[in-house]
N, C-alpha and C positions, 0 to 999 in steps of 0.2 A: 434183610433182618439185621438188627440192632444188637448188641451186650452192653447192655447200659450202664455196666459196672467198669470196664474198658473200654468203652465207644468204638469197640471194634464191629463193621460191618461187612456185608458180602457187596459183589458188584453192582449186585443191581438195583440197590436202595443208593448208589449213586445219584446227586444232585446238580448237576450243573451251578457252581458256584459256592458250593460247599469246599469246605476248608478240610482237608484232610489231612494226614500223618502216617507215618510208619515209622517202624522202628530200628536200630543200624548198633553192631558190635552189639550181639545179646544185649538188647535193652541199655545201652549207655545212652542211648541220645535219639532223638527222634527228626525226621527228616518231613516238613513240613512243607505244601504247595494247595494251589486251588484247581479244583476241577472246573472246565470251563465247558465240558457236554464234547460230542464226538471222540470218545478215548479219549484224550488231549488234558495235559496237566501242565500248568507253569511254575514253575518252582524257582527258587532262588539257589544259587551258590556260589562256593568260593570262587575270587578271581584274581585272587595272586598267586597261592601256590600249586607248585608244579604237579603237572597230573599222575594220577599212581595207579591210572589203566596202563599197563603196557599194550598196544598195538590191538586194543580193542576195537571190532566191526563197529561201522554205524549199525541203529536198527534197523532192518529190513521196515520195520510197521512204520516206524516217525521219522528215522533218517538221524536220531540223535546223535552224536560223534558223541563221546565220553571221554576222547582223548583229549578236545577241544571243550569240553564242556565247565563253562564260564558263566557267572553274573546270570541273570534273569533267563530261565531256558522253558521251554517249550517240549513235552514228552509225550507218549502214549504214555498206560498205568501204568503196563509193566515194566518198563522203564523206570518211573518212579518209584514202584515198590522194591523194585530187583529180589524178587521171591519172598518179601516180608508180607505179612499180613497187613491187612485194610483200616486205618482209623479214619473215625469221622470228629474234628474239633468240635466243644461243644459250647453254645454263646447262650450268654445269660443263665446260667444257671444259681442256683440258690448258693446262700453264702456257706451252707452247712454239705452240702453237695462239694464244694468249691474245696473248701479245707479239709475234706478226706478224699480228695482225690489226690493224684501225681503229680508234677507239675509237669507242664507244656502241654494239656490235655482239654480244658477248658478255661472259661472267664464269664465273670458275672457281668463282665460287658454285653454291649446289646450290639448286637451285625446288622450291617446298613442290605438292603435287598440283594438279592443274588445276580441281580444282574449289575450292579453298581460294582460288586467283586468283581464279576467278570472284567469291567471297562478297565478298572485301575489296573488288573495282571497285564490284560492285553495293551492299554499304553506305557507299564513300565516290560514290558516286552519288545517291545517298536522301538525305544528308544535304543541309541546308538550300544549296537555292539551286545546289547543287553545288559549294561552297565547301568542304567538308567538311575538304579536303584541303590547307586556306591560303591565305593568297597567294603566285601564280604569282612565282617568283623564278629568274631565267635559271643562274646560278649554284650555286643551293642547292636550289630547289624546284620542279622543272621536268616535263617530262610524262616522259622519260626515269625520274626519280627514282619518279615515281607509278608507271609500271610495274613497275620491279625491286621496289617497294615489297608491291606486291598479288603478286609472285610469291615475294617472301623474306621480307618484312616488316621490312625496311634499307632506306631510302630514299638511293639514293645513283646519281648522274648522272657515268661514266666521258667524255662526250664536254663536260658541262661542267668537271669535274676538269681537262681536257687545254686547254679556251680559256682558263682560269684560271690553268693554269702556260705558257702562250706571251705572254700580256697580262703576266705577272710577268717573265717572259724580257726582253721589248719594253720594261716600265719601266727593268729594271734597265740593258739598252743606252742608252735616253737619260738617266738618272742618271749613268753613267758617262762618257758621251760630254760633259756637260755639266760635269763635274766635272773630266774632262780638260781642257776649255775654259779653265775657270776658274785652276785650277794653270798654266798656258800664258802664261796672258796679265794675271792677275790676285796670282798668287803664293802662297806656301804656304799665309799666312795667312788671306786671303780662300777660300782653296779649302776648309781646314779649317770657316772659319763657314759656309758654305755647307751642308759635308756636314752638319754637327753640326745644321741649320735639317732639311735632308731626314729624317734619321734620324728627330727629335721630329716632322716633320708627320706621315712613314710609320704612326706607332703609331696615328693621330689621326683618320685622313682618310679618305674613302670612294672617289674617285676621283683618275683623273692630272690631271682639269683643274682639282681645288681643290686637287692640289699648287701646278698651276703658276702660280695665281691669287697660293696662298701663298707661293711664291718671285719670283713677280713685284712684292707687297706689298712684300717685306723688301728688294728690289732697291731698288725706287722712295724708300723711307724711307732708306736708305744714301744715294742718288746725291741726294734732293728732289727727283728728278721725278714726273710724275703717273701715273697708272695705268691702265694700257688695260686695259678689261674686254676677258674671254674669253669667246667665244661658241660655242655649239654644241653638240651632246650630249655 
């Protein structure tokens, strides 16, 4: 049986080749793989950092190790769900269906047959190490993107697309918020060098905290004082 309102399903409306999900940290983020028939799901995940099972059992059912658990992997359900509820991805659906739902839950895209899913998991499976498929990238290359990828062959992540443009939101409120500060209290002229420093880091920079490393720099070289390093992810 089906909730057509969350696409959540029970076990046994399982499909072989169907895209499925669940969801990880009360509803932050959903963890996305294909079912390929016999229990067995292939999912994608991170493969660079360090694991944050301590001294976890393989599973009896699959044999999955979690402490080694890397790049393109191969599970029973339960494994994949690790006690979350069941979703089923949903392909092609209408455009008004499309924008009231959540994101990473559907696409008005069309899915290539269920067994052409199948082929592309189980050859980026085979492939060495299960890396096949890159390095795990939260933003660009993620197990969302692996699934739509084996069902369309577009590799493309709707629920990172949506943190990507709320983190761009969140910059541009304290760019501006900062900016205002500056015109306020500091005057046109100072506001102006400032923006014109943002602008050139923005094209340049990977993160907000080596912006603000780099506006912290060009502060301390204006005023001569010294530089408090910035700490933390």
């Amino acid at each position: 049986m089906e909730d057509l309102v969350n696409n959540k399903i029970d076990r046994e409306s399982l499909k072989p080749g169907d895209h499925i999900y669940t969801y990880r940290l009360a509803h932050t983020y959903s963890h996305h793989g294909i079912y390929i028939g016999g229990d067995r799901v292939i999912h994608y995940n991170r493969t660079r950092e360090a694991n944050k099972w301590n001294r976890a059992k393989p599973c009896r059912n699959c044999e999955l190790d979690r402490n080694h658990l890397r790049g393109v992997a191969k599970s029973c359900v339960d494994c994949f769900l690790q006690g979350h509820a069941l979703h089923r991805f949903q392909y092609g659906v209408k455009v008004v269906r499309y924008l009231a739902s959540w994101h990473g839950i559907c696409t008005t895209g069309r899915a290539d047959p269920p067994e052409v899913a199948i082929r592309r998991a189980n050859d980026y499976f085979n492939k060495k190490d299960g890396h096949g498929f890159g390095d795990y990238d939260l933003f660009e290359n993620n197990c969302e993107a692996f699934a739509v990828f084996c069902k369309t062959e577009k590799a493309v992540s709707s629920q990172a697309w949506a943190a990507k443009s709320v983190l761009k939101a969140g910059v541009k409120i304290w760019i501006d918020r900062l900016l205002q500060d500056v015109l306020v209290h500091q005057g046109q002229e100072k506001h102006d060098k400032m923006k014109q420093r943002i602008d050139s880091a923005l094209t340049s920079i990977s993160s907000l905290k080596e912006l603000i490393a780099n506006l912290q720099k060009n502060q301390a070289a204006d005023s001569g004082e010294e530089v408090m390093e910035i700490t933390g992810a």
